[in-house]
LUMTI-461274 format. One line per field, with one value per residue (C-alpha): residue number from 1; x, y, z. Coordinates in Angstrom, 1 decimal, m for minus. Layout:
num	(NUM,...)
x	(X,...)
y	(Y,...)
z	(Z,...)
***
This chain:
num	(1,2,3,4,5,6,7,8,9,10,11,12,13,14,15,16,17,18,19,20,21,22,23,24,25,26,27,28,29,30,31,32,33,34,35,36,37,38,39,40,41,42,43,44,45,46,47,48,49,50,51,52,53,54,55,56,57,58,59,60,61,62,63,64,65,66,67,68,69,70,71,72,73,74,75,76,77,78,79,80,81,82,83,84,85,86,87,88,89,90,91,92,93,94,95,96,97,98,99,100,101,102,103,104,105,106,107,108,109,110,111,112,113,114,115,116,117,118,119,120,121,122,123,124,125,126,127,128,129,130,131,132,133,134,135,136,137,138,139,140,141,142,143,144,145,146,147,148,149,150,151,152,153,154,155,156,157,158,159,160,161,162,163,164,165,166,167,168,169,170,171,172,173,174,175,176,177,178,179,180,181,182,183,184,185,186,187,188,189,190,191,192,193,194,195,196,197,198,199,200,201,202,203,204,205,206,207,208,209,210,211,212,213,214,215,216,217,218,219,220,221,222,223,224,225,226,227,228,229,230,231,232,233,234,235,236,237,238,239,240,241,242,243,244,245,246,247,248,249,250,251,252,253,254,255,256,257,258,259,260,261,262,263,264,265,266,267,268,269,270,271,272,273,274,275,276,277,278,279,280,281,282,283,284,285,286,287,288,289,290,291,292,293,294,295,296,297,298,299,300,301,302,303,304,305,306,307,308,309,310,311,312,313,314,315,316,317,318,319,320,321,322,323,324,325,326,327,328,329,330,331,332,333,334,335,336,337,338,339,340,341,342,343,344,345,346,347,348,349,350,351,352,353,354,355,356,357,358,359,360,361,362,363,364,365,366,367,368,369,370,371,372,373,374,375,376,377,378,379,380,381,382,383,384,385,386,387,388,389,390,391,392,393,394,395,396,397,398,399,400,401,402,403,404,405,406,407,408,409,410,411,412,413,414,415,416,417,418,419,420,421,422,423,424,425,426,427,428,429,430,431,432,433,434,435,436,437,438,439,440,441,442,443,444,445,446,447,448,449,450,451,452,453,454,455,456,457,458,459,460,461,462,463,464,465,466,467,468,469,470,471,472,473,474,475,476,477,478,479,480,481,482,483,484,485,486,487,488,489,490,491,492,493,494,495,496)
x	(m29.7,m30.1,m31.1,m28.1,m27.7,m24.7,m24.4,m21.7,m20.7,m20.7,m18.4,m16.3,m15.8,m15.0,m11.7,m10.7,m11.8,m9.6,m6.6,m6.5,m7.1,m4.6,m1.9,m3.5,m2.6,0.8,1.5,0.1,2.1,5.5,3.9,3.2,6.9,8.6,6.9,5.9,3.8,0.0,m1.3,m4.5,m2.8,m1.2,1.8,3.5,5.2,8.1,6.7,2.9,2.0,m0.7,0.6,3.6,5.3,8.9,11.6,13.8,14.6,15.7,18.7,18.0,21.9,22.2,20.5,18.5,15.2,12.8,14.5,16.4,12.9,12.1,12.0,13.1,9.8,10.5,9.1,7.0,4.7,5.2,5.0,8.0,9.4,13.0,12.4,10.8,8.5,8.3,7.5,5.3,3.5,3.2,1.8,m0.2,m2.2,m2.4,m4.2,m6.5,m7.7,m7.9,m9.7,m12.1,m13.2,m13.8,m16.2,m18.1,m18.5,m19.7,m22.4,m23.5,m24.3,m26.3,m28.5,m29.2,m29.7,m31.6,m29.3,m29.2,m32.2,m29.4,m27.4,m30.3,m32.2,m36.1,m36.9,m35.6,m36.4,m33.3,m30.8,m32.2,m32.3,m28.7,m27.9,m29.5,m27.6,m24.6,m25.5,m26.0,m22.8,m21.4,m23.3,m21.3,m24.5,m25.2,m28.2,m30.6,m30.5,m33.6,m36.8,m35.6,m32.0,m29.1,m27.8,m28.8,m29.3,m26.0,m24.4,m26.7,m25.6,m21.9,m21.9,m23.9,m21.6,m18.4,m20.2,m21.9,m19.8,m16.5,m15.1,m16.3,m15.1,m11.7,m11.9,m12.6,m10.2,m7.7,m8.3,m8.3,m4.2,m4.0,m2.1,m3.5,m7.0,m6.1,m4.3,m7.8,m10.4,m9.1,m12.3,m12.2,m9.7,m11.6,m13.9,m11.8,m10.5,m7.1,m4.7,m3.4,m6.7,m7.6,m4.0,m5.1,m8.9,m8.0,m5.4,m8.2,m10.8,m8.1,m8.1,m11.0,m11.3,m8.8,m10.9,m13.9,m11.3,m10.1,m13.6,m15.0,m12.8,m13.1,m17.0,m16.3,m14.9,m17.7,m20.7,m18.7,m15.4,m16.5,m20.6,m19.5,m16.7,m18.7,m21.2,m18.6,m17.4,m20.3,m22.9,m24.5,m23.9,m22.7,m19.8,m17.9,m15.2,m14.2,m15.1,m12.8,m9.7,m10.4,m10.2,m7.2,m5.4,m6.7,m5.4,m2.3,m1.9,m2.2,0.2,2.8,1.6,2.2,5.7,6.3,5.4,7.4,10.5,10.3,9.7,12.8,14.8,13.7,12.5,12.7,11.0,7.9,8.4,7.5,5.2,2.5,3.7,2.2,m1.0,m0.9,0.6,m2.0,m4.5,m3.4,m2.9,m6.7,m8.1,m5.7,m2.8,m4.6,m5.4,m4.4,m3.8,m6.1,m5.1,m4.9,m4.4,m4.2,m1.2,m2.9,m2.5,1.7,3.3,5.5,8.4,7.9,9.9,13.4,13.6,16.9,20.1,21.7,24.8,28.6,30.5,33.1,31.6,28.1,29.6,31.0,27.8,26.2,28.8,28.0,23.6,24.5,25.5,27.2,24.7,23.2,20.2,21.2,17.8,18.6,18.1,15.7,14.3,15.2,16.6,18.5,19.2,21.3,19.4,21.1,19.1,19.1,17.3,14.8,14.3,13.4,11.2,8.2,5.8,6.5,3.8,2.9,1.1,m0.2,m0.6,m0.1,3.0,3.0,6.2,6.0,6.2,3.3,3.6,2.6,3.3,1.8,4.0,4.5,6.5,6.9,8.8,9.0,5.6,7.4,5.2,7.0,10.4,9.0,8.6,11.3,13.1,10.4,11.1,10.9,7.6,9.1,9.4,7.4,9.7,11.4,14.4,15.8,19.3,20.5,23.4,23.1,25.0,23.4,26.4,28.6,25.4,23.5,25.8,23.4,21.4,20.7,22.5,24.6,25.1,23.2,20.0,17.5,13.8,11.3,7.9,5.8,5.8,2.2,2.5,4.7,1.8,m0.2,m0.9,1.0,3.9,6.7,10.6,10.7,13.3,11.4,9.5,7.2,8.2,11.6,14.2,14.2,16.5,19.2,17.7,15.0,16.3,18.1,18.8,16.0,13.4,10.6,6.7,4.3,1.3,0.0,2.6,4.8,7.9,10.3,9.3,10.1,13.6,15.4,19.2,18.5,21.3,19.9,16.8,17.1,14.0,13.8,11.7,12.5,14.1,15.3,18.6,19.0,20.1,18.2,15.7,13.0,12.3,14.2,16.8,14.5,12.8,16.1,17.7,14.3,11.9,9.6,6.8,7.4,4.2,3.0,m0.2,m1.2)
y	(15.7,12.4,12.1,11.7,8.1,9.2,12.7,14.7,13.4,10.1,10.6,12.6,10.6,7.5,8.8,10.1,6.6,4.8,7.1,6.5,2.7,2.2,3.6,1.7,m1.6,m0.8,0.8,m1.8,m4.2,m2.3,m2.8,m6.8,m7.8,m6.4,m9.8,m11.9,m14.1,m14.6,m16.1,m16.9,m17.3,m13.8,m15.8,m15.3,m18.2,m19.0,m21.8,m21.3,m18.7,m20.3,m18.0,m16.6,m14.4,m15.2,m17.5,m16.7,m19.8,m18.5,m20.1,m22.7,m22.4,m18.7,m15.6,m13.8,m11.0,m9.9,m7.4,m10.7,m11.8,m8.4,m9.0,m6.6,m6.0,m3.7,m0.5,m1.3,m3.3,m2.1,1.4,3.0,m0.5,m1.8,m2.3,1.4,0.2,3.8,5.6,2.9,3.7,7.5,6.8,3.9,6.1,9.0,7.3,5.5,9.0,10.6,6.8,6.8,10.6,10.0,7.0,9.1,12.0,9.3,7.7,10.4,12.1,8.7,8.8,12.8,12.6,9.0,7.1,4.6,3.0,1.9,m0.4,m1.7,m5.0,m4.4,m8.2,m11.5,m11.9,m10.0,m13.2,m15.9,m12.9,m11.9,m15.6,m15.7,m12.8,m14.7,m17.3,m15.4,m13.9,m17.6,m18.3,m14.8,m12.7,m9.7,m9.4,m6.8,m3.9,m4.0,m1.4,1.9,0.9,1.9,m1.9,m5.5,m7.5,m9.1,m5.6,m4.6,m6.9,m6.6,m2.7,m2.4,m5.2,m3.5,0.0,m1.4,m4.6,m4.7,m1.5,m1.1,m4.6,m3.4,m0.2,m2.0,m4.9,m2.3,0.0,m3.5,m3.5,0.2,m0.6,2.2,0.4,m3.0,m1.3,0.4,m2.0,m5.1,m6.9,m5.0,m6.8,m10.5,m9.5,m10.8,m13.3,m11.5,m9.1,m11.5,m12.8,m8.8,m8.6,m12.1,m10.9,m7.1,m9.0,m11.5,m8.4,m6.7,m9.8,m9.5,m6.0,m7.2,m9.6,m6.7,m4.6,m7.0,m8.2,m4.7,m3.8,m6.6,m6.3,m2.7,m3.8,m6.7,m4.2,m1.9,0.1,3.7,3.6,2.6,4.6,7.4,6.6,8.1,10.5,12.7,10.7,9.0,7.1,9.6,10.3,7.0,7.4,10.9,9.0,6.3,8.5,10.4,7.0,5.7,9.7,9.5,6.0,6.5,10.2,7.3,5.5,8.8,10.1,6.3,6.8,10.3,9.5,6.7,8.7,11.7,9.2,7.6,10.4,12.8,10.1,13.0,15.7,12.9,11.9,15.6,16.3,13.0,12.7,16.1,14.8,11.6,12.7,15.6,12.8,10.4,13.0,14.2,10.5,8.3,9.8,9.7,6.4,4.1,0.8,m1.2,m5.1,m8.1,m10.9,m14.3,m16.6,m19.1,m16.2,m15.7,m16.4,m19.5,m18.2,m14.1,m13.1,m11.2,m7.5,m5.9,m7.2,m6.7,m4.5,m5.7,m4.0,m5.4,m3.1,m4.9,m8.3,m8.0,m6.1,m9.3,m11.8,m10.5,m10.3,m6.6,m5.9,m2.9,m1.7,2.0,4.1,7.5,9.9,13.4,16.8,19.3,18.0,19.3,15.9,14.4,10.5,7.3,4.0,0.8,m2.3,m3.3,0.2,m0.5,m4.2,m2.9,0.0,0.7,m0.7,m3.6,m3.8,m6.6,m6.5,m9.0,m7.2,m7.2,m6.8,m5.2,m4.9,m2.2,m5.2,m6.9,m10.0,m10.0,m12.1,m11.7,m11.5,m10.7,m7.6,m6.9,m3.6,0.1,2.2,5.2,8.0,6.7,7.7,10.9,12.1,11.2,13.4,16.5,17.4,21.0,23.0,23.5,19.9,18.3,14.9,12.0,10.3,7.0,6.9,3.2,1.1,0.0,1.4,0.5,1.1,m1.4,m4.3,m4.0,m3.1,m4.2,m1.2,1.6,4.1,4.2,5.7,5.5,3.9,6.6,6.8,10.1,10.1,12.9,13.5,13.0,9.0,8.6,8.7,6.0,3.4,0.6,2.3,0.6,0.5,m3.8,m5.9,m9.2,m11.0,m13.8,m14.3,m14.2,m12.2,m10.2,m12.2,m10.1,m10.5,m8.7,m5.8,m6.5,m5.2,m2.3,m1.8,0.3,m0.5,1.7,m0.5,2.0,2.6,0.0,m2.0,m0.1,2.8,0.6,1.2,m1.8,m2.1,1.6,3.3,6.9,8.8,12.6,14.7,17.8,20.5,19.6,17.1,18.9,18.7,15.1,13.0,14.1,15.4,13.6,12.0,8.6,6.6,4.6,7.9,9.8,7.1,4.6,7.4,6.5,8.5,9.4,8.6,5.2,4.5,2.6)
z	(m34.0,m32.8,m28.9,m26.7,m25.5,m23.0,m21.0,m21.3,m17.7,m18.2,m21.0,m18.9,m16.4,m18.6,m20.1,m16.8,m15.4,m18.0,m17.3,m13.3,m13.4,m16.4,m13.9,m10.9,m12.7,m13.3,m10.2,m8.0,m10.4,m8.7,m5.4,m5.8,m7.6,m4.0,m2.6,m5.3,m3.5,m2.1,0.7,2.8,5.9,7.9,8.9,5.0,5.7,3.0,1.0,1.6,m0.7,m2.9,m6.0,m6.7,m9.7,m8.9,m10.0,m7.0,m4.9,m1.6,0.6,3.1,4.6,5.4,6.7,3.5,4.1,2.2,0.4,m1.5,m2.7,m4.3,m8.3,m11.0,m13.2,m16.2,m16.4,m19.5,m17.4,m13.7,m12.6,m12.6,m12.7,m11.6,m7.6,m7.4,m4.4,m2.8,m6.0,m7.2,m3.7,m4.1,m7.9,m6.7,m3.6,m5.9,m8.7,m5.9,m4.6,m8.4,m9.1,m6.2,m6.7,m10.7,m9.1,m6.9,m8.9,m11.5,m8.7,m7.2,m10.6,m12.0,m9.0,m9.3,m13.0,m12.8,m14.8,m12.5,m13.9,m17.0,m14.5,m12.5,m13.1,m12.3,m13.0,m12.1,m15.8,m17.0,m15.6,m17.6,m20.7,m20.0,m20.3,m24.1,m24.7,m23.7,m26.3,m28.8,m28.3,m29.0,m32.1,m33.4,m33.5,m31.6,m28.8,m29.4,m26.6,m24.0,m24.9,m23.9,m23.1,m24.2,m22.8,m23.7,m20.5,m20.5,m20.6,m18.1,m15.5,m16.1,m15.9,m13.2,m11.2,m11.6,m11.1,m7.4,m6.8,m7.8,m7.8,m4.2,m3.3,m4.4,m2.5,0.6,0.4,m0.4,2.9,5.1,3.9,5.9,8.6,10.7,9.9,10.7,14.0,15.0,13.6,13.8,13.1,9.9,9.0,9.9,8.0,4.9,6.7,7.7,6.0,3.6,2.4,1.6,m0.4,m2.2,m3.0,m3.9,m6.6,m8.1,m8.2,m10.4,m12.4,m12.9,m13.6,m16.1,m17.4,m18.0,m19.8,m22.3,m22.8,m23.2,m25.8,m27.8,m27.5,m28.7,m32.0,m32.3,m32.1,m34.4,m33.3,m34.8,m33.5,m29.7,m29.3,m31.2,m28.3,m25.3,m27.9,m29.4,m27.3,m29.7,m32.9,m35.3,m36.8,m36.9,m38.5,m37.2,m33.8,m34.4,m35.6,m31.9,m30.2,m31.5,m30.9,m27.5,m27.4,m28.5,m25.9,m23.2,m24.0,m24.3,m21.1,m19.6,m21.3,m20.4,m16.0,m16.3,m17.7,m15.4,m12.5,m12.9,m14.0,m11.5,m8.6,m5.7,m7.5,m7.8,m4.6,m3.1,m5.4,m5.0,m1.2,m1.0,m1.7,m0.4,2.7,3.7,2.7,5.5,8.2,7.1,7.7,9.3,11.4,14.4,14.5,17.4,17.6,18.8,18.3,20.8,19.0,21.1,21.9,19.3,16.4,16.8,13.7,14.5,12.5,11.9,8.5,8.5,6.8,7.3,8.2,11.7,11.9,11.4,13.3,15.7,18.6,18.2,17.4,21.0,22.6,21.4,22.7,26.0,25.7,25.5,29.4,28.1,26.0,26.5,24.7,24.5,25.0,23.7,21.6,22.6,25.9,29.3,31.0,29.1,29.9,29.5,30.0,30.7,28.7,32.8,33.4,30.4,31.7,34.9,33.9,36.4,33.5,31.3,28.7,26.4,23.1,20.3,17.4,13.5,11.8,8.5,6.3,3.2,1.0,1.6,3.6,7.1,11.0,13.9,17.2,20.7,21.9,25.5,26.6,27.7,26.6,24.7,26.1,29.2,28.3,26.4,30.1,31.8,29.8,29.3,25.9,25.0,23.7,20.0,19.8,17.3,16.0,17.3,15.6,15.5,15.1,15.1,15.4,11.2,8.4,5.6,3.3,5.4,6.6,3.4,0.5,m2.1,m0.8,m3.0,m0.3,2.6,5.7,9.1,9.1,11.4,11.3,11.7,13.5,15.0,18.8,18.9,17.6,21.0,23.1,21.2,23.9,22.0,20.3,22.4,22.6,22.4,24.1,24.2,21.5,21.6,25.4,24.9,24.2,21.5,18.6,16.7,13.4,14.7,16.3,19.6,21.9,21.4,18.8,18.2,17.8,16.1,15.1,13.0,10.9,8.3,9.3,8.1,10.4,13.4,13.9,15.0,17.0,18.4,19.7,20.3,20.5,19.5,20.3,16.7,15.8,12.4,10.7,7.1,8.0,8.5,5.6,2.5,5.0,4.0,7.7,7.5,5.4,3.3,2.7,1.5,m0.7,m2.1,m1.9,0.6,2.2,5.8,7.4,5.7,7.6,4.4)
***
């Protein structure tokens, strides 16, 4: 039996590897066609992006959002495909956890077994060697491997750069697009030079991991299809053409179970909601649900024009509230709590303490502005009217039907919005009346809106009417904790 170039591990972890990253790509695919565009500025402002995967021109002569840029990828390519944002979410974080613990089982097992030595260069010699081999390659003839090595330098260097460099680099500009992260550690975020830089570099390293791919297969077939693939098969370079028949069977199961996920995604989308937003969400409550925000951002950061998602309501009753800067408008505070209270938007204006923050907004899309909200510090309102000791949520009930102010949407009905009691007391979750010194503008929630800096945009509720105080929240809608969670499937805490 020949010695055993490859442990058992290594193999292992290389098909699992394959099968995580292959829905990664076409999951995070889903997640970019909502906003088509890239930037290297955090304002997202329309026209800037320096690459975009859209044909859409958008309307200079009447009111559009975000939600009008979203494009329709086919499933074929984007996971699920067909504007599935919130289920290409749950498959996207799910196959980042499975992705990231395939990785560190794989690292900490080469340095406990030694087989680091494979991926690391011990010379300055091996760069100008890895450069022959590169040559070589050119003049279509194969490099020999290095004494003792499975590798040849230029293999060398390329494994062990996506092993140490890249794959962490794409873990890390990933996590700076958490907006619980960015909330906390804002310099964390400047480290990449802002949100949007860590979107556009985390899409150029899957490029290139893309690159690696294509380039690794194809080197596959150049040193011989049935010896390397026999390599991650049996270990070692025997049985080629059983190896290659495995390979191309194993090939061919990814592509059904690609086929099969897709299909059961779209044909049973809340069944896959609950069952990945049961991992992902007891994830996020593990490391990032008690984040709080802590971002100051200065006047010379606001976003001159900060980007529309969601249209205002219709109705004839907030047409007039408008007409009249919303004299008559009040904010019913109820449910479970032992006070319960009507504020005036002249009570709320003259609240005891006005607070003012600078912070990061972050819509589910991807785009981002940065803005300045000025209003009444929830936790302050969650004591004037001393909710009960079973209470554990707050809802959002506001004044948009979906159905009637967004009938393209996939649903209809009140739009409300979930969080936990505990997120109330965050020192810069917020009911808004003012933005960027001003008041704040209908398209963007007026009269009231909420800010939670931890969470997405679409958990701050905008044009609130009520406030209702649960111990639980099944009964509500689909009662999955909020409309975009009952009728596009998204997850109910979305800290990243």
């Amino acid at each position: 039996m020949p010695e055993l170039d490859f442990p058992a591990w290594i193999r292992i972890t290389h098909f699992i590897n394959i099968i995580f990253i292959s829905f990664l790509i076409r999951s995070g695919i889903e997640i970019l066609g909502t906003h088509p565009k890239l930037y290297w500025n955090d304002d997202s402002k329309p026209g800037s992006e320096w690459a975009r995967f859209t044909r859409k021109v958008m309307p200079k002569d009447k009111l559009y959002d975000t939600l009008d840029e979203e494009e329709d990828y086919s499933s074929a390519v984007a996971m699920p495909g067909h504007k599935q944002l919130g289920l290409g979410r749950h498959w996207h974080f799910v196959s980042v956890l499975g992705w990231i613990l395939c990785g560190l089982t794989y690292v900490i097992l080469l340095f406990a077994t030694g087989e680091w030595h494979r991926f690391w260069p011990y010379s300055w010699a091996i760069f100008p060697q890895a450069f022959e081999d590169m040559v070589t390659y050119l003049s279509f003839d194969l490099p020999p491997t290095l004494p003792g090595e499975p590798y040849n330098a230029l293999q060398k260097l390329t494994y062990g750069a996506v092993v140490f460099i890249l794959a962490p680099f794409q873990i890390l500009t990933g996590a700076a697009q958490s907006p619980a992260i960015e909330a906390r550690f804002p310099w964390y975020v400047r480290m990449f030079g802002g949100r949007q830089w860590a979107r556009s570099l985390h899409f150029l390293a899957l490029l290139a991991f893309l690159v690696f791919i294509v380039i690794h297969l194809f080197m596959v077939v150049v040193h011989g299809f049935g010896k390397e693939t026999a390599k991650m098969i049996f270990g070692a370079e025997v049985y080629p053409v059983a190896a290659t028949i495995i390979a191309l069977a194993a090939l061919a199961g990814l592509v059904v179970l690609h086929w099969a996920a897709t299909k059961y995604t779209l044909a049973y989308p809340r069944s896959t909601q609950r069952i990945l937003g049961k991992v992902t969400n007891n994830t996020r409550r593990v490391l990032l649900h008690r984040l709080k925000s802590r971002q100051d951002y200065s006047k010379a950061d606001l976003t001159p024009e900060h980007r529309v998602n969601g249209k205002p309501p219709t109705s004839e009753e907030y047409k007039i509230m408008a007409a009249h800067n919303f004299a008559d408008y009040t904010l019913e505070v109820g449910g479970l709590v032992e006070r319960p209270m009507i504020f005036t938007l002249e009570d709320l204006l003259t609240f005891p303490t006005k607070q003012t923050q600078r912070v990061l907004h972050n819509c589910v899309q991807g785009w981002t502005s940065i803005g300045e909200w000025t209003g009444v510090p929830l936790r302050q309102i969650v004591e004037s009217v001393r909710p009960r000791p079973e209470v554990r949520f707050i809802c959002f009930w506001t004044m948009q039907d979906s159905g009637r102010d967004e009938p393209s949407a996939p649903g209809s009905g009140q739009f409300y919005e979930v969080l936990d009691l505990h997120l109330a007391y965050h020192e810069q979750t917020i009911l808004a009346y003012e933005m960027n010194g001003g008041p704040l503008p209908i398209t963007h929630g007026a009269p009231l809106r909420l800010r939670l800096e931890t969470q997405v945009g679409f958990k701050m509720a905008k044009w609130i009417e009520r406030i209702e105080f649960l111990d639980d929240y099944s009964h509500i809608g689909e009662g999955m904790g909020g409309w975009r969670e009952d009728n596009v499937y998204y997850d109910k805490d979305v800290e990243m």
